[in-house]
PyMOL Python script that loads the backbone (N, CA, C, O; Angstrom):
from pymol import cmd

cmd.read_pdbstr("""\
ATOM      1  N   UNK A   1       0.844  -1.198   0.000  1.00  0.00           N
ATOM      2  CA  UNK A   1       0.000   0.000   0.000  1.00  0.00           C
ATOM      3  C   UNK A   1       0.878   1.248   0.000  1.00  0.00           C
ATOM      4  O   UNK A   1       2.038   1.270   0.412  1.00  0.00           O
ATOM      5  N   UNK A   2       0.186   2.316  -0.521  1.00  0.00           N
ATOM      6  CA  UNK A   2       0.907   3.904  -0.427  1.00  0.00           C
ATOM      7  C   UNK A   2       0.354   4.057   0.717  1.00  0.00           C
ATOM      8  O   UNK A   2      -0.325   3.395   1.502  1.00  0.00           O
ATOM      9  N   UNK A   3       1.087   5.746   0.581  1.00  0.00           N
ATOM     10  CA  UNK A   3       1.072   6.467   1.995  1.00  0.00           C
ATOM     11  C   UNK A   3      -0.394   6.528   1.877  1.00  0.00           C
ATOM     12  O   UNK A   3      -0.971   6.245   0.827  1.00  0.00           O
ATOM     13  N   UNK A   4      -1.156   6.993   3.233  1.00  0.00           N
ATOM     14  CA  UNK A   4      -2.708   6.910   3.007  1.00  0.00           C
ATOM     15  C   UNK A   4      -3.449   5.789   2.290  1.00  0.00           C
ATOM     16  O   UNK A   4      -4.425   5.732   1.541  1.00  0.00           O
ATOM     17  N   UNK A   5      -2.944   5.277   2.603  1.00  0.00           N
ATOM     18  CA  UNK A   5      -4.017   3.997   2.295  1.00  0.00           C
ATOM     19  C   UNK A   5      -3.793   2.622   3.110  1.00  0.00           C
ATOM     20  O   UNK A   5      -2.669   2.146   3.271  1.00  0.00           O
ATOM     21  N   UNK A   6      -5.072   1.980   3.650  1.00  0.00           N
ATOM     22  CA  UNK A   6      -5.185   1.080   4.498  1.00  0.00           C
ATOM     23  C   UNK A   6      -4.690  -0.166   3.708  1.00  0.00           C
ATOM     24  O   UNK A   6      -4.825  -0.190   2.485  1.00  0.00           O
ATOM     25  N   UNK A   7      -4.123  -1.192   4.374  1.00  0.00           N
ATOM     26  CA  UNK A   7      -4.099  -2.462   4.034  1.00  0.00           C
ATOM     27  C   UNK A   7      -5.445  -3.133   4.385  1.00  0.00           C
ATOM     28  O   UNK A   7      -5.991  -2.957   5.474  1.00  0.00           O
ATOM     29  N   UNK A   8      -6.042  -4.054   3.224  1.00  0.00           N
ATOM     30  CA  UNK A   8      -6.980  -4.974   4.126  1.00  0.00           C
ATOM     31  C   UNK A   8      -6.688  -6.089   4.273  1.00  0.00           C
ATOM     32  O   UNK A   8      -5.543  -6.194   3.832  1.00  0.00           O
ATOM     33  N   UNK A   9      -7.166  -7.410   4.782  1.00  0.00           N
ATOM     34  CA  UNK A   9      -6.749  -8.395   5.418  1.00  0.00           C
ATOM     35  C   UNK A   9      -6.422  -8.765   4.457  1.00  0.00           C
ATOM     36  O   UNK A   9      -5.319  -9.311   4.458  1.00  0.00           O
ATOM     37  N   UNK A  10      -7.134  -8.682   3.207  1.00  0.00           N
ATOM     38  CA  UNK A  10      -6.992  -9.663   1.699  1.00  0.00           C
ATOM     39  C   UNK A  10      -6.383  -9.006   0.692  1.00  0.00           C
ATOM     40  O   UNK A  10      -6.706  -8.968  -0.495  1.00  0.00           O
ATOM     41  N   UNK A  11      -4.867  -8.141   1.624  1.00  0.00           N
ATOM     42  CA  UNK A  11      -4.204  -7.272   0.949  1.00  0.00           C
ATOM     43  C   UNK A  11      -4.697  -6.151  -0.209  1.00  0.00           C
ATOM     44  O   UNK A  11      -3.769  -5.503  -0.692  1.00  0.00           O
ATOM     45  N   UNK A  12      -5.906  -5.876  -0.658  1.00  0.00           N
ATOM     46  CA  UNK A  12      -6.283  -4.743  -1.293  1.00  0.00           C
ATOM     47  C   UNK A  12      -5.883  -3.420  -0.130  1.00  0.00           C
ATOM     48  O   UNK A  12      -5.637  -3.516   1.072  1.00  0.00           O
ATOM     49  N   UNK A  13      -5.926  -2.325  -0.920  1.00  0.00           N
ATOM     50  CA  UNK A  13      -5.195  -1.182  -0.243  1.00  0.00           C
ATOM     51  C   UNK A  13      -6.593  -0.486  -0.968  1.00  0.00           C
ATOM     52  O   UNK A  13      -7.197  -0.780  -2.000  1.00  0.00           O
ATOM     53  N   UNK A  14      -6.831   0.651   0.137  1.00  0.00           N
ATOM     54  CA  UNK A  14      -8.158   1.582  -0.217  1.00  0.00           C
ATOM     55  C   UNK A  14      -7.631   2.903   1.431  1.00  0.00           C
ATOM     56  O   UNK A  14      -7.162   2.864   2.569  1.00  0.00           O
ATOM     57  N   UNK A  15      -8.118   3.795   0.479  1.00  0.00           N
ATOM     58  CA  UNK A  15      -7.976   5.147   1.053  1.00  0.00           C
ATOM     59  C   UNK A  15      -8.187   5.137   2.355  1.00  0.00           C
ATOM     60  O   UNK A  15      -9.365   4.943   2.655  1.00  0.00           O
ATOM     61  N   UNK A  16      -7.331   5.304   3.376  1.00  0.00           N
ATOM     62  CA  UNK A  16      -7.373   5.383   4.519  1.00  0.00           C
ATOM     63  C   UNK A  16      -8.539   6.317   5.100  1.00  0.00           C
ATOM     64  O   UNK A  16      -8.756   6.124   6.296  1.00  0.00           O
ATOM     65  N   UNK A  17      -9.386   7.362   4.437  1.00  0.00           N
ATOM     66  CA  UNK A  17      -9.960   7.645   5.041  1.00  0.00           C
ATOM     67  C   UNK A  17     -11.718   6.516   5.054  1.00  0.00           C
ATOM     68  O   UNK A  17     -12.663   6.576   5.840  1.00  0.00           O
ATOM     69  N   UNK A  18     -11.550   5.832   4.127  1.00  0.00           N
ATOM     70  CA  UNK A  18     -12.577   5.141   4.009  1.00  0.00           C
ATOM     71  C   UNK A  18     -12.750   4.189   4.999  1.00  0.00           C
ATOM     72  O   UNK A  18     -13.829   3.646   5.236  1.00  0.00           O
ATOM     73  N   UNK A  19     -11.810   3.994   5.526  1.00  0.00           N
ATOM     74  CA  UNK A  19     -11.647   3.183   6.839  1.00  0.00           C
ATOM     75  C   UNK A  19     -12.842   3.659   8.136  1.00  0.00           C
ATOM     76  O   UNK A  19     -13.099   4.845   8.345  1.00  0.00           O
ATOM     77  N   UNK A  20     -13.458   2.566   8.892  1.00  0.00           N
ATOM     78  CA  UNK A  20     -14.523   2.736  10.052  1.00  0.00           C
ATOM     79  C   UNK A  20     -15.719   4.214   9.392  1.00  0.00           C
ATOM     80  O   UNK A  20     -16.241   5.175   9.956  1.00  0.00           O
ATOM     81  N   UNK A  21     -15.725   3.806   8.269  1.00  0.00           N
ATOM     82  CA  UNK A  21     -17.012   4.687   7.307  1.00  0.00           C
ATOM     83  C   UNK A  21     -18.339   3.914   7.657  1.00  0.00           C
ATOM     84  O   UNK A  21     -19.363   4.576   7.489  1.00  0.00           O
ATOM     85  N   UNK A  22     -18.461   2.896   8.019  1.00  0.00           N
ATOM     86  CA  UNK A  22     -19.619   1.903   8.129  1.00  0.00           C
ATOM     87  C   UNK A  22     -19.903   1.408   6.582  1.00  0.00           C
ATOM     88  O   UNK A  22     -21.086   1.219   6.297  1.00  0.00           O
ATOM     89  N   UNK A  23     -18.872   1.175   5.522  1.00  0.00           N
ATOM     90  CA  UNK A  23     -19.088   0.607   4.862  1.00  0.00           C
ATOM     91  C   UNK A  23     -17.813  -0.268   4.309  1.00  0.00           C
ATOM     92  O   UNK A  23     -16.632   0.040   4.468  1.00  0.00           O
ATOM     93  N   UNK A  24     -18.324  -1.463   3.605  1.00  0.00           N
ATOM     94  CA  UNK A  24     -17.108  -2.755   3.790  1.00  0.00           C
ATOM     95  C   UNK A  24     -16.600  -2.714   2.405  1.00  0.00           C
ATOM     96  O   UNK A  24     -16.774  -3.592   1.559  1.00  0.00           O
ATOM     97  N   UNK A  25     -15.635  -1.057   2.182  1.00  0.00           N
ATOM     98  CA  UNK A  25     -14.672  -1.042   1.252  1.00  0.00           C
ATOM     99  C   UNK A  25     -13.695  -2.547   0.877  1.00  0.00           C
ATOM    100  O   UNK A  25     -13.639  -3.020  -0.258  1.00  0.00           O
ATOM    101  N   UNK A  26     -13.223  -2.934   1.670  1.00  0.00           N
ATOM    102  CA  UNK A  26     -12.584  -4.313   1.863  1.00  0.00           C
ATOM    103  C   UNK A  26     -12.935  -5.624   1.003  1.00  0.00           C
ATOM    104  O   UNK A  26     -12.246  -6.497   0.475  1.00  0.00           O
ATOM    105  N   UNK A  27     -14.552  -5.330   1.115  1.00  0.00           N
ATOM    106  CA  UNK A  27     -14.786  -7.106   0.885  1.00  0.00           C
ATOM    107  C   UNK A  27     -14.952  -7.723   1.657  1.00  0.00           C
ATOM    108  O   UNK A  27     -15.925  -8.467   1.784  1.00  0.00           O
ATOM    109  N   UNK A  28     -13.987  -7.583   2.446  1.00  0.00           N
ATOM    110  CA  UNK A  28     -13.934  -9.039   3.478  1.00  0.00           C
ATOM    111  C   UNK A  28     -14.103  -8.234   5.402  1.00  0.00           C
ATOM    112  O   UNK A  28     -13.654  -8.587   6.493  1.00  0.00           O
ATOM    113  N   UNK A  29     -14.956  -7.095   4.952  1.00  0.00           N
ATOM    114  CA  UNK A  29     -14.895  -6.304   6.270  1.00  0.00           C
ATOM    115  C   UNK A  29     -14.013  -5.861   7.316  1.00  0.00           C
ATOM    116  O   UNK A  29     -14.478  -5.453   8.380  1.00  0.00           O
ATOM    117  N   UNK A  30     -12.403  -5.922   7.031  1.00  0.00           N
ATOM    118  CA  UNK A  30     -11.627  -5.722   7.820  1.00  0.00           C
ATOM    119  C   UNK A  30     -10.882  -4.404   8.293  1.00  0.00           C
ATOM    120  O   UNK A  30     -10.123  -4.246   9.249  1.00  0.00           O
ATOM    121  N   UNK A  31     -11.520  -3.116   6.918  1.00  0.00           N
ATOM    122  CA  UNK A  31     -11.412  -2.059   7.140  1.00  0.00           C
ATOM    123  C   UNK A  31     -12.468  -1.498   8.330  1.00  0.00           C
ATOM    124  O   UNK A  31     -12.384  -0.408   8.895  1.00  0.00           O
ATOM    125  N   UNK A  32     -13.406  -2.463   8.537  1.00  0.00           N
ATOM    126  CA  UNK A  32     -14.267  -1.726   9.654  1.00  0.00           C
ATOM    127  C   UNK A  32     -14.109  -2.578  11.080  1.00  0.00           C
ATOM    128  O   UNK A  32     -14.823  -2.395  12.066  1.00  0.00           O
ATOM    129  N   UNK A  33     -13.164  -3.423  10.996  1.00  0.00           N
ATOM    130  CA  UNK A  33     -13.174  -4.389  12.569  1.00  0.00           C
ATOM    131  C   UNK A  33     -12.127  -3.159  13.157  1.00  0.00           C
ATOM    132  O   UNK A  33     -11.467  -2.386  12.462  1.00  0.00           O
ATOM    133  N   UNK A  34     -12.196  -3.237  14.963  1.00  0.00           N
ATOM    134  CA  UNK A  34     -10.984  -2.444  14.910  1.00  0.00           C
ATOM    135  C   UNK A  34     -11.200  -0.874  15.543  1.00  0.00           C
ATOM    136  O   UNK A  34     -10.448  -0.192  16.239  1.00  0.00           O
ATOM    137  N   UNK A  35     -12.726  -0.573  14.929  1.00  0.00           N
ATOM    138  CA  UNK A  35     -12.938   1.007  14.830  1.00  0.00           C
ATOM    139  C   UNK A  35     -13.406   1.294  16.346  1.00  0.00           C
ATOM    140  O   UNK A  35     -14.174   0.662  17.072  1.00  0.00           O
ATOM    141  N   UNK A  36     -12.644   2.514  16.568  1.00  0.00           N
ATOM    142  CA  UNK A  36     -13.758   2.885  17.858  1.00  0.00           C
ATOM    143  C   UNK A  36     -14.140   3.575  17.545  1.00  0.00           C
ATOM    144  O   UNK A  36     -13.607   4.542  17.002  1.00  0.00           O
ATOM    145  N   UNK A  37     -16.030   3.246  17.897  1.00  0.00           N
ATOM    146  CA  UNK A  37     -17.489   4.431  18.193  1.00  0.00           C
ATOM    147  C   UNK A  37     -17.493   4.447  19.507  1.00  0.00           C
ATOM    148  O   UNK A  37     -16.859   3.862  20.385  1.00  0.00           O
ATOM    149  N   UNK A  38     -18.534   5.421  19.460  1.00  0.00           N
ATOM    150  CA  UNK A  38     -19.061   5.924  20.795  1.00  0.00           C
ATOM    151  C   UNK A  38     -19.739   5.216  21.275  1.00  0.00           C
ATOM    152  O   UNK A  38     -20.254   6.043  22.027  1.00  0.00           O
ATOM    153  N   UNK A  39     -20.277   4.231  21.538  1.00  0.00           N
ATOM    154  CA  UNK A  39     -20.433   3.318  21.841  1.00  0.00           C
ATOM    155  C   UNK A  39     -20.217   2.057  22.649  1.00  0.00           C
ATOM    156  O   UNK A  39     -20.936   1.298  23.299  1.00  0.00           O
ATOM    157  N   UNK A  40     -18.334   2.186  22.201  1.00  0.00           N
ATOM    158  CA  UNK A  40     -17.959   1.040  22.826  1.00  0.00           C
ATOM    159  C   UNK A  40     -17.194   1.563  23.787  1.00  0.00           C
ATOM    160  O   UNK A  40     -16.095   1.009  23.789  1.00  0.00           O
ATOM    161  N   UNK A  41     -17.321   2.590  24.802  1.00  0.00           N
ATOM    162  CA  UNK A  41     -16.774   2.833  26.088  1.00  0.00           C
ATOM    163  C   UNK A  41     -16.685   1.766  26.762  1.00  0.00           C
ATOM    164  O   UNK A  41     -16.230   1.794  27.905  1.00  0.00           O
TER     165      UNK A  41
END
""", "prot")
cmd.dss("prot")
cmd.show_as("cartoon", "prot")
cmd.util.cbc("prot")
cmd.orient("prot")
């Protein structure tokens, strides 16, 4: 991956900001495991 951009588990690389968006850029959902919301205090 380049600068700014996430690895996903299944090695595709996608824009780091797309990361914990609530949507599974990835495929395989691993850009969204991981994230902290408000929520999980």
């Amino acid at each position: 991956c380049e600068d700014g951009q996430f690895q996903c588990n299944n090695r595709r690389c996608i824009p780091t900001i797309w990361r914990c968006d609530d949507d599974d850029d990835c495929s395989d959902n691993s850009d969204e495991e991981n994230c902290r919301k408000c929520s999980d205090q």
